[in-house]
N, C-alpha and C positions, 0 to 999 in steps of 0.2 A: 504494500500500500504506500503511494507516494504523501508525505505529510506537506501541509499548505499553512502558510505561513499568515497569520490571521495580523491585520492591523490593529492597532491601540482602536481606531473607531470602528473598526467592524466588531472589535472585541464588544468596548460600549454599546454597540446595536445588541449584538447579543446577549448581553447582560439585561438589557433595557426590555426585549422579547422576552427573555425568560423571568422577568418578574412580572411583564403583563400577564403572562399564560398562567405564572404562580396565581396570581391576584384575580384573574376570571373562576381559575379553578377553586379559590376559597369562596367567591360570590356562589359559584354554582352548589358548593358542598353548604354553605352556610343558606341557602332558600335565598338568598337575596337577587338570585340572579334564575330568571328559568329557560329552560335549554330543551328542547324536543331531543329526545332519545337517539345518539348515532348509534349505526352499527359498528360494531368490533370491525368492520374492513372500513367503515369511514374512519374508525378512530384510529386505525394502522396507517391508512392514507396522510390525513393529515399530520399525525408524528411522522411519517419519510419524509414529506414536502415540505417541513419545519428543517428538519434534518438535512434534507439540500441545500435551503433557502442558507441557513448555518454555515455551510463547507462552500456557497458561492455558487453551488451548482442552479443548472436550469430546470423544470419538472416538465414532466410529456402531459399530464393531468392537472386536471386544476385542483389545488387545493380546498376547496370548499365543496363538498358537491351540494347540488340544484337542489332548493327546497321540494319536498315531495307535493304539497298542496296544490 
């Protein structure tokens, strides 16, 4: 695996994403926040496309999929 050398600001980006996703996921565990149900392959999805987005890479999928309604 080739290692990618992460910037002081993309460090900060990522620090700054992973305390939002911290902070939704306390809203959503704590009722403050309500969330329709994904599936285990939506919730796999968007952790990889988190996880691209992170390493600089580009995603074939979109990361959100289409409201079902």
């Amino acid at each position: 695996m080739s290692q990618t050398t992460v910037t002081p600001s993309q460090q900060r980006a990522n620090d700054r994403r992973d305390e939002k996703l911290a902070e939704i996921e306390a809203q959503i565990r704590d009722g403050r926040l309500k969330v329709r149900r994904a599936s285990r392959r939506e919730l796999a999805e968007l952790r990889e496309a988190s996880r691209r987005k992170a390493q600089g890479g580009g995603r074939s999928t979109p990361a959100v999929a289409p409201d079902d309604r």
